[in-house]
C-alpha positions as a Markdown table, in Angstrom:
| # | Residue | x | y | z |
|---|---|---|---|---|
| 1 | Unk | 0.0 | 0.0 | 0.0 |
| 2 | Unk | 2.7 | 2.3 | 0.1 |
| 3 | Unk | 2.7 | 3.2 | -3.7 |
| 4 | Unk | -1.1 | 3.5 | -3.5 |
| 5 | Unk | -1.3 | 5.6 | -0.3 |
| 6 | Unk | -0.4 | 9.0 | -1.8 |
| 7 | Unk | -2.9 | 8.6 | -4.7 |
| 8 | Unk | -6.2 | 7.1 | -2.2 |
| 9 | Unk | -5.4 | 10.6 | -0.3 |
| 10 | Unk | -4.9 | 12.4 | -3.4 |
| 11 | Unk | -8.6 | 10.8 | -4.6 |
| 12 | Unk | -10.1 | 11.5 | -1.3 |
| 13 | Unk | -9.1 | 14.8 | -1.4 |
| 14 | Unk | -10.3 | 15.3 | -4.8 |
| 15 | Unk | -14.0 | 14.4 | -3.3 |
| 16 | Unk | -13.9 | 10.6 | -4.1 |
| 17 | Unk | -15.9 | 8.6 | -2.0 |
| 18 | Unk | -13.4 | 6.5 | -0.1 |
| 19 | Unk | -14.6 | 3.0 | -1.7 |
| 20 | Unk | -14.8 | 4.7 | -4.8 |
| 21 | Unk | -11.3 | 6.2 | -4.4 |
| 22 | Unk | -9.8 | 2.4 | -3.4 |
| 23 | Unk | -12.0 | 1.0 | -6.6 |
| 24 | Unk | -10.0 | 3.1 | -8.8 |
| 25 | Unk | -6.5 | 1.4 | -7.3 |
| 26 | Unk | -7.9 | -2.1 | -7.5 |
| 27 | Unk | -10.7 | -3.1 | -9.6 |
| 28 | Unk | -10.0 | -0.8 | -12.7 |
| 29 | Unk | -7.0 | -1.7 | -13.4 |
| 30 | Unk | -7.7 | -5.6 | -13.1 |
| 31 | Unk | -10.3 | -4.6 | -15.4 |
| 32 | Unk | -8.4 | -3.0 | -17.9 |
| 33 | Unk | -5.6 | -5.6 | -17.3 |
| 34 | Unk | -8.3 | -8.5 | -18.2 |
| 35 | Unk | -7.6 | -9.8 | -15.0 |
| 36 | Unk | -10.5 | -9.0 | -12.9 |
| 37 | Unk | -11.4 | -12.5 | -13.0 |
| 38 | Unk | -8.5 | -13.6 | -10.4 |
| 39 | Unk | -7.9 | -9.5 | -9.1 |
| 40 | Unk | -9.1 | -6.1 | -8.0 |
| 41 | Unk | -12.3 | -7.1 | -5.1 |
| 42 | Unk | -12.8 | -9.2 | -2.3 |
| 43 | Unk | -15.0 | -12.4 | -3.2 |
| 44 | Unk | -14.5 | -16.0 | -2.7 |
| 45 | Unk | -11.9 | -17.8 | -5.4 |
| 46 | Unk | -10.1 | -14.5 | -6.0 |
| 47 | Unk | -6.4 | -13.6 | -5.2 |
| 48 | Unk | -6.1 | -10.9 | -2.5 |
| 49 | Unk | -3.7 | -9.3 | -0.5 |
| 50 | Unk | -5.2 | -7.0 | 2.5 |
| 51 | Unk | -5.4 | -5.9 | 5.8 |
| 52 | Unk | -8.0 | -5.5 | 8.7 |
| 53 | Unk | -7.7 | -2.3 | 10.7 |
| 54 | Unk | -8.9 | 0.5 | 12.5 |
| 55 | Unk | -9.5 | 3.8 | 10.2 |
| 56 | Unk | -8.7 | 3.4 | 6.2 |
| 57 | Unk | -5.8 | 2.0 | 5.7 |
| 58 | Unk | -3.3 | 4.2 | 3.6 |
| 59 | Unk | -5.1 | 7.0 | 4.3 |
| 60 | Unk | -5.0 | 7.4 | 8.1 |
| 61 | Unk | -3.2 | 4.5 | 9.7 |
| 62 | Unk | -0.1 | 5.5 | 11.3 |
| 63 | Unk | 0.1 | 3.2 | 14.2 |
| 64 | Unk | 1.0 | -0.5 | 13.2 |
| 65 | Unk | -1.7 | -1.2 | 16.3 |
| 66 | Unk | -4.1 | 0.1 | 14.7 |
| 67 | Unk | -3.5 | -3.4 | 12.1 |
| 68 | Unk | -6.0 | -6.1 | 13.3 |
| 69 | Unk | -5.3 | -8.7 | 10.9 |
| 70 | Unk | -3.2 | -9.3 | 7.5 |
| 71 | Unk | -4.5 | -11.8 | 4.8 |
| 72 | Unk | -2.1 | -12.4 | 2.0 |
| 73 | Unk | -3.4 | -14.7 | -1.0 |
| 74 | Unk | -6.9 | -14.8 | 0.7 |
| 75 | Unk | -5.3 | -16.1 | 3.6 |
| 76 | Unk | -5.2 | -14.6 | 7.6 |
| 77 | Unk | -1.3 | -14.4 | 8.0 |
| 78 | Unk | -1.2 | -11.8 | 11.0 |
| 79 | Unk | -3.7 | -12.1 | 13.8 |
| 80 | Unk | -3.5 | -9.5 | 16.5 |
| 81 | Unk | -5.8 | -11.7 | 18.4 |
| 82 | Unk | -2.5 | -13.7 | 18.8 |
| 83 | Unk | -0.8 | -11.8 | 20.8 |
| 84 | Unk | -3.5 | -10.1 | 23.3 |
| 85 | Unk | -2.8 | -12.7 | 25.8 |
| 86 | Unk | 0.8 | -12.7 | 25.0 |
C-alpha cells in the first residue's frame, strides 16, 4: 500500500468517495488488465492481499496497532488476536 497511499489521499481529497477512491486502485485496473477474474475485489476464489484495521488503511493509519489482521493470497497471515494474551 505504500505506492497507493499517496494517490487514495490524493482521490479523497479530490471528493472521491473512499470506496470509490480504493475501486480506482484495484478493480480498474484488473479490469483494464483483463484480470479481474483472479484480481481487484474481495470475493470467494479471488487472489487478495489485505489488511484488517482501524481507520482506512493508507489513508489514516499510522500506528501498526491500529492493524488487526493481514491476509495475504486470501489467507489470515497476521492475527493481532494472537498476541493479546501474550
Amino acid at each position: 500500500m505504500m505506492l497507493a497511499a499517496p494517490a487514495l489521499r490524493e482521490l479523497v481529497n479530490k471528493g472521491y468517495d473512499q470506496n470509490d477512491a480504493l475501486r480506482l486502485l484495484t478493480l480498474n485496473p484488473a479490469t483494464i488488465m483483463q484480470r479481474d477474474d483472479r484480481y481487484g475485489k474481495l470475493a470467494t476464489g479471488m487472489d487478495a492481499n489485505f489488511l484488517v484495521a482501524t481507520g482506512v488503511p493508507a489513508i489514516d493509519i499510522t500506528n501498526v496497532e491500529d492493524i488487526k489482521a493481514v491476509y495475504f493470497q486470501g489467507k489470515k497471515v497476521v492475527s493481532r488476536e494472537l498476541w493479546k494474551n501474550s
